[in-house]
N, C-alpha and C positions, 0 to 999 in steps of 0.2 A: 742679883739685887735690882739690875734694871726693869727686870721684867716683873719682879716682887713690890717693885714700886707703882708701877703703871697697875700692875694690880690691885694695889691699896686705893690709888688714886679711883678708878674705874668703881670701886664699893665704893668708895666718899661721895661719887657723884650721885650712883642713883638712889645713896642713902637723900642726900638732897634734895634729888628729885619728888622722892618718897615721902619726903618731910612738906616741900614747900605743897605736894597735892594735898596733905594731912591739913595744913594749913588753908588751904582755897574751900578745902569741904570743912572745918569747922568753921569757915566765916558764910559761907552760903544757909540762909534761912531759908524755912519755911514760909508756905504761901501764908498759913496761919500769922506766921511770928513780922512777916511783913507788913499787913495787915495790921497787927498789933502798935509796932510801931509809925506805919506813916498815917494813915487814915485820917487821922486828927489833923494833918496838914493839907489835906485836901477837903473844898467844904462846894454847898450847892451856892449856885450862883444864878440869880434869877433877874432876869428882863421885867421891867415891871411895865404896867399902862399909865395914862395918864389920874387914875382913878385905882392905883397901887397894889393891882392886881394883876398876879404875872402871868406871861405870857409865855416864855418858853425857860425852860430849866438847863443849865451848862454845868461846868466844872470848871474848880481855880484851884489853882497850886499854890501854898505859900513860901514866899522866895526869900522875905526877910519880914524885920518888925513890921508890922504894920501892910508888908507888899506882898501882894499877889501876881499869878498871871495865866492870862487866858487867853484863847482865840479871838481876832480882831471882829471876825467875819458878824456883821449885821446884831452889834453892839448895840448899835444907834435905832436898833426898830421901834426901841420900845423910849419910854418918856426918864427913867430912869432906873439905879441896877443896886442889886442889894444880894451881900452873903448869908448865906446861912450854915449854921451848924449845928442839928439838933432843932432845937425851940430858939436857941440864937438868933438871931438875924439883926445885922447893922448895914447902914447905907455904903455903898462904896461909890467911889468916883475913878474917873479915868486917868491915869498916869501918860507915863512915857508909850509910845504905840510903835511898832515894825508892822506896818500893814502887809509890804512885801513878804515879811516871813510870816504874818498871820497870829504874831505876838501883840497882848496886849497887856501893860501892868495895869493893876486896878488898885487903890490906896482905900485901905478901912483900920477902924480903931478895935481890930480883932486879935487878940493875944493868944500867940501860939509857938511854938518849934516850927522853924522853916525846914525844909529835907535837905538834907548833906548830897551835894552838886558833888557829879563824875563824870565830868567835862570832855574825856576823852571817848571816842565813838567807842561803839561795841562791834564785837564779832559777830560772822552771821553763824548762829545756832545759840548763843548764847539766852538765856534762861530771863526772863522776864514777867514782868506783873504791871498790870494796868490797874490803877486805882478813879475812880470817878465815881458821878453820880448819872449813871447808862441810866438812860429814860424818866429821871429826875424820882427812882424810887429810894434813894439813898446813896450813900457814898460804900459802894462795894469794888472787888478784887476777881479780877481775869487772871488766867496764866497762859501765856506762851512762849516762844522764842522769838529772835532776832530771824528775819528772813533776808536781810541786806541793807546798806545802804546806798539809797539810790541819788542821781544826782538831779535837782531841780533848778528852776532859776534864782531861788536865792538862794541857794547852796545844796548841803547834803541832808537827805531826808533819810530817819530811821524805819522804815517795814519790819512791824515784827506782827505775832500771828496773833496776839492775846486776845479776847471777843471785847469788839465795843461797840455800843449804840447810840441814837440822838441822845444827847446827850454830854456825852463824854468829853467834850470836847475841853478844853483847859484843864483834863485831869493830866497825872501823872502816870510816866510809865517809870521802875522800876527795876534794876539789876538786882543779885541774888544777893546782895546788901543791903537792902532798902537804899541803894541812893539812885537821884536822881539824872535818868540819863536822858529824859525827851518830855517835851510838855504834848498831850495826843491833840488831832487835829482830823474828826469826824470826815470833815468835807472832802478832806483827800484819800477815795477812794478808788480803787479799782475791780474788787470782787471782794466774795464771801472768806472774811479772815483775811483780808491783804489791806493792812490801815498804816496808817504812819503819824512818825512823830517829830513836833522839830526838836534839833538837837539841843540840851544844856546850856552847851555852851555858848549857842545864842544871845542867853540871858545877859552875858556881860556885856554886848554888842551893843543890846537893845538901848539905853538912853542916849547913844552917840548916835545910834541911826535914826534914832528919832527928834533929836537934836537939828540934825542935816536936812531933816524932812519936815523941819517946822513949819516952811511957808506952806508949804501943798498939804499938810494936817491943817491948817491954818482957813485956807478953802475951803477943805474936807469939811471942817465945824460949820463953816456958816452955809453951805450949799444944805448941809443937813437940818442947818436950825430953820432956815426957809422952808424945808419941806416938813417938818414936824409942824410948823407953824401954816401950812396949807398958803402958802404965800408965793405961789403957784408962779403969777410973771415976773417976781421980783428972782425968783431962781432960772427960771427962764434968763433973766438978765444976767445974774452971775455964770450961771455956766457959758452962756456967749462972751462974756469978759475975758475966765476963765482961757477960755478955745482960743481968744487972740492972742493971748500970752504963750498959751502952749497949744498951739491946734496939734488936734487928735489924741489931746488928756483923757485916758479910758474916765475916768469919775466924772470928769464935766460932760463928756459925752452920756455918762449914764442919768446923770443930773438935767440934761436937756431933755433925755426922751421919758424922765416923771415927769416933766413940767409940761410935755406937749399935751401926754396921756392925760391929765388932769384937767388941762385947759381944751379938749375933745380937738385935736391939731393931730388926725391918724397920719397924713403925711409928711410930718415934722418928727411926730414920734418913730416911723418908721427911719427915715433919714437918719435919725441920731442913734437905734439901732444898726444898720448896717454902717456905718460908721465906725462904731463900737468893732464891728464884727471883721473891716477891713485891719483896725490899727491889731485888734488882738485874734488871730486866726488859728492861732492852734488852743487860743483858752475855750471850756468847755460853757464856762458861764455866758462868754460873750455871744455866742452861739444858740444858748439855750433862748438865751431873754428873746434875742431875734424870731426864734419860731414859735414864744408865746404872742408876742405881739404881731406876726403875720395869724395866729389862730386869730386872736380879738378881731382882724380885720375881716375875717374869713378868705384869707388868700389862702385856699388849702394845696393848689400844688406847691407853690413856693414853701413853704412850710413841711409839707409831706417830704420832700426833695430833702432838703435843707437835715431833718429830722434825721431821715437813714442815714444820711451823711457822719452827723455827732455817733449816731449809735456807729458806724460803722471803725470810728475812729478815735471813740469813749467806750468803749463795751461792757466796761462795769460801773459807769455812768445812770443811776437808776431815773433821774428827769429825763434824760434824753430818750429811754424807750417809753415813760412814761407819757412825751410827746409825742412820740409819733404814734403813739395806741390814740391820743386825743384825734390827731388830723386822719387816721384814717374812721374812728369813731366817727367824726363828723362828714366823712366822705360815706358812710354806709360800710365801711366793708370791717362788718361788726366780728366775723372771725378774727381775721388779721389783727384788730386793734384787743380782742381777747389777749388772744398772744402777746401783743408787746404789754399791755396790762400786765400779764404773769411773770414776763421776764424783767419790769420794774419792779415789782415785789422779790423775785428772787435776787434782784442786788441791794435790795433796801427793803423786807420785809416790813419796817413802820414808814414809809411812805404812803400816807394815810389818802392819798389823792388817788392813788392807781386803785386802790380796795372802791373807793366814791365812784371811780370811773368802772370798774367791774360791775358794781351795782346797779348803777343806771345802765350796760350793758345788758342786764339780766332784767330791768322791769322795760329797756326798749322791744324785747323779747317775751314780755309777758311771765316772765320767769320771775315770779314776787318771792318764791322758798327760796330762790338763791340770795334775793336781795337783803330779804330780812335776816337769812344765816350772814353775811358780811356784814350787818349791820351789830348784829348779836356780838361776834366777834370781836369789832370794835368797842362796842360799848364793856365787853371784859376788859380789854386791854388800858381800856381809858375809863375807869370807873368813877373819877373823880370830874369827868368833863361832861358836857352837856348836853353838844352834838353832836355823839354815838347816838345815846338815847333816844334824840330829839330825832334824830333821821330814823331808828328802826320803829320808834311809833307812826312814821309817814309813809314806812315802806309795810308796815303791818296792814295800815289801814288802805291803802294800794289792794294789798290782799285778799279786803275785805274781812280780816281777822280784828272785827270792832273789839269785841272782849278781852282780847291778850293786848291791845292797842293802852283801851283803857286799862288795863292793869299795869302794865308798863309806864305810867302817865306817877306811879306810887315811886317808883325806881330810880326819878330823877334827882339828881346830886343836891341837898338841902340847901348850898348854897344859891341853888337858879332855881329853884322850885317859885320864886314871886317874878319871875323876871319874863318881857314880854312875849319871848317865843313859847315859855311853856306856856301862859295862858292863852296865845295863838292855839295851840295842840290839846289843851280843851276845849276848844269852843269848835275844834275841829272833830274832835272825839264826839261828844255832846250832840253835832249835827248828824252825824252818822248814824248815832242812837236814838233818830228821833225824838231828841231834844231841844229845841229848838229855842224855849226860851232861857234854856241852860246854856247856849251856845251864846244868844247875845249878849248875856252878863259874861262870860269868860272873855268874850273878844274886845268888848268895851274894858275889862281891867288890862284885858294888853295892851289897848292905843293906850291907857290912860299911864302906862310902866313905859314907856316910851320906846316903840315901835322901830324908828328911823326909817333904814330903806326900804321895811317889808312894811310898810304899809297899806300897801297899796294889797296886797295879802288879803290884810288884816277883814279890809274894809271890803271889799271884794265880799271874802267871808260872811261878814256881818250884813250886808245886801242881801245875800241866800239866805240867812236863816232868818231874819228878818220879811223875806219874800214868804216863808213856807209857813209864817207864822201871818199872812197876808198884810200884813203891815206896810201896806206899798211905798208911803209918801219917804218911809223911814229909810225902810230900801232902798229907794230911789237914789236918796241925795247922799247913802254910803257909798252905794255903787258910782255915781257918779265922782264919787271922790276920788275912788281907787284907779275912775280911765284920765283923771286930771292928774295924780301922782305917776302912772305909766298910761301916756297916750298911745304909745306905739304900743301897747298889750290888745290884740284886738280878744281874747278873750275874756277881758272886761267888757268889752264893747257890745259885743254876743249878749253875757249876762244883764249889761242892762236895758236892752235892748228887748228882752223879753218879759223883763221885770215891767216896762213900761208898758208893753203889750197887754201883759197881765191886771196893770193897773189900769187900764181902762184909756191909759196915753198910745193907742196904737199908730195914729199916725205918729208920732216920733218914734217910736219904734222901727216902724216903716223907711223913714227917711236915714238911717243906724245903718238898716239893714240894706239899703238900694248903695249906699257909699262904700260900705263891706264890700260886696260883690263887684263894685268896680275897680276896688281898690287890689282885691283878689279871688278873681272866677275861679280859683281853684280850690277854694274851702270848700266843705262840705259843710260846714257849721256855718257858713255866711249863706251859704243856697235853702237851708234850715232853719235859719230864722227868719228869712224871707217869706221862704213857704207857710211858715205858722202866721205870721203877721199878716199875712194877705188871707189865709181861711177866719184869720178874727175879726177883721173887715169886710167878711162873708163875699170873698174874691176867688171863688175856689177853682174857675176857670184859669185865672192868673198864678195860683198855687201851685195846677198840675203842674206846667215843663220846671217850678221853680224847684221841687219833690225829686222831678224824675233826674234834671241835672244833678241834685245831692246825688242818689243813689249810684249815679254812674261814677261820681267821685269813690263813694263809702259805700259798698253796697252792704255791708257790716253793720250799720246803724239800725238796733229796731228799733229807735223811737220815730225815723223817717218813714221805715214800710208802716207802723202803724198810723203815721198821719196822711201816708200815702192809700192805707183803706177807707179812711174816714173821706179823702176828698172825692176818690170813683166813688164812693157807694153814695155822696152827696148828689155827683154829676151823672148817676143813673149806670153808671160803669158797672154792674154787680160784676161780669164774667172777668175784668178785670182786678177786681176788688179782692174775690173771690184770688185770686193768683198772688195778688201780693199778702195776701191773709195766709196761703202756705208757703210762702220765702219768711213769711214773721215766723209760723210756728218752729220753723228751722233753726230759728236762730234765740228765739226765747217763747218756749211753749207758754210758760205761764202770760205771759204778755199777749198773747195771742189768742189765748180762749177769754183775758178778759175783753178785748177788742170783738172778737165773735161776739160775745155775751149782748155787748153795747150797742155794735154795732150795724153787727150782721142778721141777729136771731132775731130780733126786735120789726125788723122787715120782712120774714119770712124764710130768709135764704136759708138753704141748707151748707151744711159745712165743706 
């Protein structure tokens, strides 16, 4: 009997067993039936500008009536934030915040079902679904599993594998229930499918920590309303207020070194980076800002240094190899910086800076097919943006491919099509195509759409086409406007410089060009316009070493060999002339037989 019992008992159990798995798999859904149900609780969430146009795209989870929540992180970029679902869209405001855990609630008059909260961690392998709005094309569904949880400093973090992109960020992750086990959290990554999420049950946490944390949110507000408001030493003052109360507060230290950068204080703002970078030494952020701001200064080994450092101890950190591809870019060593380019793309393939830095990588190389296919690229991926496009018609016409340039100029987003930079990029197009008075009606409607910092561009611009249309006086006083908006541009300087020359002002010209070359023997383009200006004051004796200096700079330039025939064959030099007329045909045949034509045949000489 005993052993007849133990064996009734031993079926009871794995009948049990057998029931309760019966039971776990008819409650586990489908990706579809997840989908079905939670979707509607998760909606787009958009940064807006001060002129109510957004800026970047996130994700929010709904938590209760009326509450949401989403990622803390650079809330405050934009002027204010609004949901959307569908054609919906209502204003939201900021709630209760855990900056620490990178939780933020957001409060809107949006009616909906919140998701059923599963508070308790998951296991690693267990079955998941990631719900957001990845790259702000809509609110869609990943699948993967749990890969761990890990431990952070504000607790414990979910790793699971589901695929998520910018974006994503305050969307929901999902057990085979549809409930809620993690709100996702973009920024914390480590490699390709290794994302995390903070936990659920954070949620309850959140107004009590953010309660405790009023005073220092309290700061947080006003160091930020000061810099939205460009109110530049008065934040400056706050954050030194701030530092006496709490010296080595990472926010007020980050608050000091906006306020130097703004107020042009490069060794304050460096100070209040390393600063940053002693109180928080294993954060990657603190580390990153630091070697953007030794780039701006062009400290490049400090920076280079600094760079492999992060990468060697972030690896799937995608800014940090993105920086160090920038400091050895700007060191020359244009392979090396290819490479860390490639390896920021393969931890962050929409890292849209490393593809910009590949680019200019490829036209510093004369390599314009590669630049225009990245730019092409881009402009798929972001069809509804502006500077995809607006940069592959700059690298088309780089390429000399006017035609596709201007057909491309039809393809810009109908919302920017009146706005100042595309009609910069017709009057750019327009000049190319030898139209010239097509080009100063386009550039005059971009200053008049307002321009801001490129104008100096603009006008620059508007001086060439203007010059070719000899309209000099016009010229003149564009150009002159564009070296008053960037004085340190010396190739404004160059351009009117020669426009003056041209206009019959050669001695100003002259005196442009003698402060150029002192300023930097080492142009080619300052020893080049010297040289012109002195053969249009019929100085061609004073020309020659100005010619021959260029060329030892540039010996690549033929507009230099062929002002360099024009001045021997003036000074009787033929057997010389004669020499630098075949270093021309070398280098541009056509340029070269009309110079012969001109210059050479017309006195006898043979070729």
């Amino acid at each position: 009997m005993r052993h007849q019992d133990h064996q009734h008992a031993a079926w009871h159990g794995l009948a049990g067993l057998l029931l309760l798995g019966l039971a776990q798999q008819a409650c586990a859904l489908t990706a579809q039936q997840v989908h079905a149900r939670s979707a509607a609780s998760v909606v787009a969430l958009d940064i807006l500008d001060a002129d109510g146009q957004r800026i970047v795209e996130r994700s929010a989870t709904r938590i209760g009536e009326g509450r949401f929540v989403t990622a803390c992180e650079n809330l405050h970029s934009g002027a204010a934030l609004q949901l959307r679902a569908g054609t919906d869209a209502v204003p939201a405001q900021l709630g209760a915040r855990d900056r620490e855990r990178n939780l933020c609630e957001l409060l809107a008059p949006h009616a909906g079902p919140p998701l059923p909260l599963q508070p308790d961690l998951p296991e690693a392998g267990q079955r998941v679904f990631a719900i957001s709005n990845a790259l702000g094309l809509g609110v869609g569904i990943s699948e993967g599993v749990v890969a761990g949880v890990r431990q952070d400093t504000g607790g414990p973090l979910i790793q699971f594998t589901a695929p998520i992109s910018p974006g994503s960020e305050g969307g929901a992750l999902l057990d085979e229930q549809g409930r809620l086990i993690a709100i996702l959290d973009y920024r914390r990554r480590d490699g390709q499918n290794v994302n995390f999420g903070a936990p659920a049950a954070w949620l309850a946490e959140l107004a009590a920590r953010a309660a405790a944390d009023a005073a220092q949110l309290a700061r947080l507000d006003a160091g930020h309303a000061l810099a939205g408001a460009a109110q530049w030493p008065a934040l400056a003052t706050h954050a030194a207020q701030w530092l006496a109360v709490q010296p080595g507060q990472a926010d007020a230290l980050r608050f000091a070194a906006e306020a130097a950068r703004a107020q042009q204080q490069p060794a304050e703002e460096l100070n209040a980076w390393r600063a940053l970078r002693r109180v928080q030494p294993h954060d990657a952020e603190a580390g990153l800002d630091l070697v953007q701001a030794l780039l701006q200064q062009q400290q490049l080994a400090e920076a280079t240094a600094l760079a492999r450092q992060l990468v060697a101890e972030h690896a799937g950190e995608a800014r940090a190899h993105w920086l160090l591809a920038r400091a050895l870019h700007a060191d020359g060593a244009l392979d090396a910086a290819e490479s860390s380019y490639r390896r920021a793309l393969a931890a962050n393939p929409w890292l849209v800076a490393a593809y910009n830095g590949l680019a200019a990588l490829a036209q510093a190389r004369n390599d314009h097919g590669t630049a225009v296919a990245i730019f092409a690229r881009l402009s798929g991926l972001y069809p509804e943006e502006a500077w995809p496009r607006q940069q592959l018609i700059g690298a088309l016409l780089r390429a000399q491919d006017v035609a596709r340039a201007h057909a491309e100029l039809q393809n810009l987003p109908p919302a920017h099509v009146d706005s100042a930079s595309s009609w910069y990029l017709r009057g750019l197009v327009a000049s190319r195509m030898g139209r010239p008075e097509a080009a100063v009606q386009a550039l005059r409607t971009s200053l008049a759409r307002d321009a801001q910092q490129d104008s100096a561009w603009i006008q620059a611009e508007l001086g060439a086409a203007l010059t070719a249309l000899e309209r000099y006086p016009e010229a003149i006083s564009a150009l002159r406007e564009a070296v008053r908006s960037e004085p340190a541009s010396t190739r404004w300087r160059v351009l009117l410089g020669d426009t003056l020359r041209a206009g019959g002002l050669a001695p100003q010209a002259l005196a442009i060009a003698q402060q150029l070359v002192a300023e930097q023997a080492t142009s080619a383009a300052h020893w080049g316009l010297l040289a012109r200006t002195l053969v249009t004051l019929d100085r061609d004796a004073e020309a020659l070493p100005a010619l021959e200096r260029a060329l030892q700079i540039d010996a690549s330039d033929a507009a230099l060999w062929a002002s360099l025939v024009h001045v021997q064959q003036n000074l009787g030099q033929h057997r010389l002339a004669a020499e630098a007329l075949r270093r021309l045909r070398e280098l541009e045949p056509a340029r070269a037989e009309l110079v012969y034509r001109t210059l050479v045949l017309p006195y006898g000489e043979n070729r």
